[in-house]
ZARO-896195 format. One record per residue (C-alpha): x negated, z, y negated; residue in one letter. Coordinates in nm, 4 decimals. Layout:
N
<r <X; Z; Y>; "A">
...
//
This chain:
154
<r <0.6426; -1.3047; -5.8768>; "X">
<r <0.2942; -1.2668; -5.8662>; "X">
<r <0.2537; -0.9004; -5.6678>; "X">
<r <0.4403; -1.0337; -5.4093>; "X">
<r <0.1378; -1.3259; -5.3063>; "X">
<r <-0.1170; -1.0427; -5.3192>; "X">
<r <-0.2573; -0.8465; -5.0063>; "X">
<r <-0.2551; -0.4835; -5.0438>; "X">
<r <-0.5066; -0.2820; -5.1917>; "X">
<r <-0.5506; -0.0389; -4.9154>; "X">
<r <-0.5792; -0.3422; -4.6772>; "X">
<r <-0.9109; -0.4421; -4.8772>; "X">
<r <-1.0894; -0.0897; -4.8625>; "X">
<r <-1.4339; -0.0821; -4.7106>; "X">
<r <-1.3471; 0.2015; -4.4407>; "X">
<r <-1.0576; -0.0502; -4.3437>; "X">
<r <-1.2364; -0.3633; -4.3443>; "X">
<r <-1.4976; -0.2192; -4.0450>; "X">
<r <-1.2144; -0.0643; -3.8858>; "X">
<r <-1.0492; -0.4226; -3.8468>; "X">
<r <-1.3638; -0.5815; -3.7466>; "X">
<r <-1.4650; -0.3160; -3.4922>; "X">
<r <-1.1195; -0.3603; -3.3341>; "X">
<r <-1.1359; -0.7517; -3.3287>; "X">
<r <-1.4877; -0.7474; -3.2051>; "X">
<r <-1.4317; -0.5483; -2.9224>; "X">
<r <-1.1257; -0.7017; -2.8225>; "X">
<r <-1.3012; -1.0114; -2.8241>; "X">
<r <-1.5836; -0.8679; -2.6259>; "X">
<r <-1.3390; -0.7514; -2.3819>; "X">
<r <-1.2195; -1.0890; -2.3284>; "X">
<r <-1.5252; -1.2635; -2.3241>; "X">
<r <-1.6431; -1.0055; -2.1098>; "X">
<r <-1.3729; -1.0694; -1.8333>; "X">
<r <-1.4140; -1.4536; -1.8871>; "X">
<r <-1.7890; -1.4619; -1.7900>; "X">
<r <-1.7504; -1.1457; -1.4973>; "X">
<r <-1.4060; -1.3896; -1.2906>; "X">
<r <-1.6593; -1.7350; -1.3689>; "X">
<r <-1.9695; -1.5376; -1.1641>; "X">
<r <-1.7472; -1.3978; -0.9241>; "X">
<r <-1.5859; -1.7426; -0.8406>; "X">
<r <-1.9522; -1.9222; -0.8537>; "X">
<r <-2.1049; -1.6122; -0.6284>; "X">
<r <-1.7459; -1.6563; -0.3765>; "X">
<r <-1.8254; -2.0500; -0.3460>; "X">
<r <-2.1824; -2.0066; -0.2285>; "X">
<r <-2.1545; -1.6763; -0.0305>; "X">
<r <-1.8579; -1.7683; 0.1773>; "X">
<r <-1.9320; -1.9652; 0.5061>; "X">
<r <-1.6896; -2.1171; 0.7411>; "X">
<r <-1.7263; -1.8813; 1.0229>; "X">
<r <-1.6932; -1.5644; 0.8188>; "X">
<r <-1.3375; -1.6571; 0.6676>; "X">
<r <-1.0612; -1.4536; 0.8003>; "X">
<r <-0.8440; -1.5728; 1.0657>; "X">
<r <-0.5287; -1.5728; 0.8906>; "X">
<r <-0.6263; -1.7632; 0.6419>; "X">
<r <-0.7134; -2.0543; 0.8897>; "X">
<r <-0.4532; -2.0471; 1.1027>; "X">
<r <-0.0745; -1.9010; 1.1985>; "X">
<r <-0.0598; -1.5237; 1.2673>; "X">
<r <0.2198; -1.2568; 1.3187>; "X">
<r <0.2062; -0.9003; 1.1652>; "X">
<r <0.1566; -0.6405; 1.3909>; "X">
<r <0.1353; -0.3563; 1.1857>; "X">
<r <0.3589; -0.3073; 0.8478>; "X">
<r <0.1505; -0.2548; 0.5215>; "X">
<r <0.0094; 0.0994; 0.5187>; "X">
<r <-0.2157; 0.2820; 0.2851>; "X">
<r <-0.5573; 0.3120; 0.3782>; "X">
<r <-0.7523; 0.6602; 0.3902>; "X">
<r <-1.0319; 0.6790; 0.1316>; "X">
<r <-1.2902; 0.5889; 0.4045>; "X">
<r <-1.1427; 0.2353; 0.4751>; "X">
<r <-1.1150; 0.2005; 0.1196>; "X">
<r <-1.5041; 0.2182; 0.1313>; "X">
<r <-1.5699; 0.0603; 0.4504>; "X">
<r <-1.2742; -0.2077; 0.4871>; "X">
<r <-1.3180; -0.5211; 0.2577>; "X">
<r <-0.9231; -0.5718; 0.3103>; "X">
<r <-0.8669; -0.2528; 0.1296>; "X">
<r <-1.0500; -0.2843; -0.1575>; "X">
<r <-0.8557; -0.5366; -0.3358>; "X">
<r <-0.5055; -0.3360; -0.3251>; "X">
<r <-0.5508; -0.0081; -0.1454>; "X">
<r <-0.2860; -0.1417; 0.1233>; "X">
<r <-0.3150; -0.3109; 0.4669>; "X">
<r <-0.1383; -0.4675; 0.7135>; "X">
<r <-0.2953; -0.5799; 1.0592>; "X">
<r <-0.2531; -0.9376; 1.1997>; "X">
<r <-0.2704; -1.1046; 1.4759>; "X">
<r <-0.3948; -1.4840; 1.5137>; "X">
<r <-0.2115; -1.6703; 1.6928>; "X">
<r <-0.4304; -1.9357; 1.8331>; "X">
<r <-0.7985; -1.7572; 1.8602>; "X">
<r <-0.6132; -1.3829; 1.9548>; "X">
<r <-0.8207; -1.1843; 1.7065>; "X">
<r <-0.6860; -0.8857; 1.5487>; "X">
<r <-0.7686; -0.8468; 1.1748>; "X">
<r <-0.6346; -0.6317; 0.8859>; "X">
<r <-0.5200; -0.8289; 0.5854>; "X">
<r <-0.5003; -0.6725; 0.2456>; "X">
<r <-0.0765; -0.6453; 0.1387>; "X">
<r <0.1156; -0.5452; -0.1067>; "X">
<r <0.3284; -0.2129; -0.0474>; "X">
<r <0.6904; -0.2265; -0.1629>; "X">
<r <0.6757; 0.1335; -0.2423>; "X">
<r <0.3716; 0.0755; -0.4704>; "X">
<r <0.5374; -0.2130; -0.6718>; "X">
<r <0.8229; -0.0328; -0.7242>; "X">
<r <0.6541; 0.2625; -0.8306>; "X">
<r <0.4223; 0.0303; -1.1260>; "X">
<r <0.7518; -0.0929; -1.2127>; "X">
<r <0.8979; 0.1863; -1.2813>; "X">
<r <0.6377; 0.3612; -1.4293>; "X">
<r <0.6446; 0.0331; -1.6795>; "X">
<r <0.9770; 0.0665; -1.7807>; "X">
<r <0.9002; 0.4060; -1.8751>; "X">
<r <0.6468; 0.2836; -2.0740>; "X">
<r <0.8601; 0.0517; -2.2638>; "X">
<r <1.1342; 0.2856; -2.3229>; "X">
<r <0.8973; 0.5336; -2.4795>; "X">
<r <0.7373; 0.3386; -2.7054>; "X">
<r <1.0702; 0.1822; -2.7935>; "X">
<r <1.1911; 0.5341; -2.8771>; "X">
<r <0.8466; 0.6115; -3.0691>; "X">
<r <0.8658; 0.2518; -3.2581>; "X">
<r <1.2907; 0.3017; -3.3599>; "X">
<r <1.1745; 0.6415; -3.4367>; "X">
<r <0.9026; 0.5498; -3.6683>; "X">
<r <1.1138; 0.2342; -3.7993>; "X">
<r <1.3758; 0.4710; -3.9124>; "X">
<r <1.1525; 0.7119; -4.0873>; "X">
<r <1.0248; 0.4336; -4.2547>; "X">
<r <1.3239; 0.2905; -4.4102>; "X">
<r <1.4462; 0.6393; -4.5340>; "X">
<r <1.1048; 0.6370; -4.7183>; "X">
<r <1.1320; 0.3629; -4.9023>; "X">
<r <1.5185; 0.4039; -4.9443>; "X">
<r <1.4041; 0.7273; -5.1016>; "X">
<r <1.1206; 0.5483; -5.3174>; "X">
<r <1.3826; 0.2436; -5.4129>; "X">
<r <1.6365; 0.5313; -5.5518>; "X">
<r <1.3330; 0.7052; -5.7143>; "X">
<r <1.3103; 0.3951; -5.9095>; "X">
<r <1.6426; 0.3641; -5.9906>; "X">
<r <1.6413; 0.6825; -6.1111>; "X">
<r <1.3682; 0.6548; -6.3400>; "X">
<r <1.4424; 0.3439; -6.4541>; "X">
<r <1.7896; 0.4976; -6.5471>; "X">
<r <1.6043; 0.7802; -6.7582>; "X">
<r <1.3964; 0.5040; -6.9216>; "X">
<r <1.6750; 0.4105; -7.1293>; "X">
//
């Protein structure tokens, strides 16, 4: 009754102690980290961005005249509509006639994350069943080990 309250021995080693806390500490830094980088980014947007320098189709109706299209590396660099997904489609506003480009997302691209996702998941599923069975045979093994020498006991 009582073992089966007690945390593992091996959980309580030094070497696995640090290990735990380096982990934690830098997943917590991470998301600190991202916290305070999206709250300057939003404060920086609010006082940078003036009424005249917003984008057309954001302020008013437009129709696409070009389909999303990757951009070369140079308009990655030079383009601000690039930047964000690597993909751009050009617009036209409707009431001031101003051609822009406007950042997109390709269909190609999504379905190339998503299936590089669900390969993802169906390897580690594979690794994780994989590991789960060798796991069970261990301890099946250990269990009948047991058995056995309990059996020899007597």
């Amino acid at each position: 009754m009582e073992g089966d309250c007690r945390i593992p021995v091996a959980c309580c080693r030094p070497r696995v102690l640090v290990l735990h806390a380096l982990f934690w500490g830098l997943v917590s830094l991470r998301v600190f980290g991202a916290a305070l980088l999206s709250e300057e980014k939003s404060i920086g947007t609010v006082t940078a961005v003036k009424p005249e320098a917003a984008p057309c189709w954001l302020l008013e109706e437009f129709v696409v005249t070009e389909a999303c299209v990757r951009c070369s590396d140079f308009n990655t660099k030079s383009q601000l509509a690039c930047r964000l997904t690597g993909y751009v489609e050009r617009v036209n506003c409707s009431q001031s006639s101003r051609e822009e480009y406007k950042s997109c997302r390709s269909v190609l691209m999504e379905e190339h994350l998503f299936w590089k996702f669900e390969a993802a998941m169906l390897a580690l599923t594979t690794l994780f069943a994989v590991l789960v069975v060798i796991r069970q045979r261990r301890l099946d093994r250990l269990a009948s080990e047991k058995v056995r020498r309990q059996i020899e006991s007597i």
